[in-house]
N, C-alpha and C positions, 0 to 999 in steps of 0.2 A: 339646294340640296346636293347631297353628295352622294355620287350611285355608285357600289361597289358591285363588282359581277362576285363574289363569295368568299372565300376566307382563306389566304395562304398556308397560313401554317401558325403554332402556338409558340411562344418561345418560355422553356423551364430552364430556370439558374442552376447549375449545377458547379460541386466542386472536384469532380476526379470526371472529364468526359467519357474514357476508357471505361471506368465501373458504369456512369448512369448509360451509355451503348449500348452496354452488354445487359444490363438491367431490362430496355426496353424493349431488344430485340429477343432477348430468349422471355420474356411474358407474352409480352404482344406480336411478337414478330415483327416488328417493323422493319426494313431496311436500310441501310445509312445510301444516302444518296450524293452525299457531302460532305467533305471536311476541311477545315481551312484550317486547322491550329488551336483558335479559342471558339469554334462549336463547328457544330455536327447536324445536319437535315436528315430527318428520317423520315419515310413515308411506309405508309400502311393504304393500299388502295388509293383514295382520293384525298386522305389525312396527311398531314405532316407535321410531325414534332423539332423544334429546332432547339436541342441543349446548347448552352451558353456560358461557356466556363466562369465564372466570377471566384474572388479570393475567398468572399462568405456569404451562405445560403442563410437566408433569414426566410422560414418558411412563414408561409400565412394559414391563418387557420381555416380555411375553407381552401376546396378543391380547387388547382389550377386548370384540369382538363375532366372535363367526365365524358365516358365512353358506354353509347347505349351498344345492348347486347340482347341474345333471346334468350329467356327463362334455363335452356339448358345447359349453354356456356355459360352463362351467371352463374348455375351449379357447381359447372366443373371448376369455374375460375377460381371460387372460393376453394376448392381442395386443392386446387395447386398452390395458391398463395399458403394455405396451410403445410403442405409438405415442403415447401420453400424458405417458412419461419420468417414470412413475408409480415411486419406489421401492421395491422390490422386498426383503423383507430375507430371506426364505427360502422356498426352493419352486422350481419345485415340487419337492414330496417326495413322497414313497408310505409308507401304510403300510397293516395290515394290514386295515386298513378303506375302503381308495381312495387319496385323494390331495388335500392341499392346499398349501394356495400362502397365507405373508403377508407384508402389504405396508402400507407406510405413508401416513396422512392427510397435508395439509398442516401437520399440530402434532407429526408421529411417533408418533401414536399408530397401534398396530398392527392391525391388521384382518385376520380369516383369512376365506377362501374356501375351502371342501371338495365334494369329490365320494365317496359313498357306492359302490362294489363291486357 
């Protein structure tokens, strides 16, 4: 068996690092903590997102990262994605656990957002 003590960081393909940066830090706030040229380490508290320049983003159809939230920033999140003309590809929805909502980066890569019951 192989013990990990928990999870470094995610890494999302991007093609312009400048735009998906500025992307995640003015949503999320994240911080850039990193940069070498062809990506970028962001952290948010204990989280860390590592964008990855590549020539072409072939997105996948399910979310590469979801981010649990509480009921009321799940509110507000959706109104800022909406005054942001942030695309939106499903959500919100309910299910037997709360409710999430996802939505797409500037490359379509998918991102979810959840709220816990």
């Amino acid at each position: 068996m192989i013990i990990v003590e928990g999870l470094d960081h995610v890494n999302i393909p991007v093609s312009n690092l400048d735009t998906s940066k500025d992307f995640y830090v003015d949503l999320f706030d994240f911080e850039v903590e990193e940069e070498d040229g062809d990506a970028v380490v962001m952290g948010l508290d204990s989280h860390k997102l590592r964008l990855i320049k590549v020539e072409s983003v072939e997105p996948r159809p399910f979310p590469l990262v979801s981010f649990i939230m509480d009921v009321d920033d799940f509110t507000e999140a959706i109104s800022e994605m909406e005054a942001k003309d942030i695309k939106i590809v499903l959500g919100p929805e309910g299910n037997s656990k709360g409710e999430y909502l996802v939505f797409s980066d500037p490359d379509s890569n998918q991102i979810e957002i959840f709220y816990q019951q």
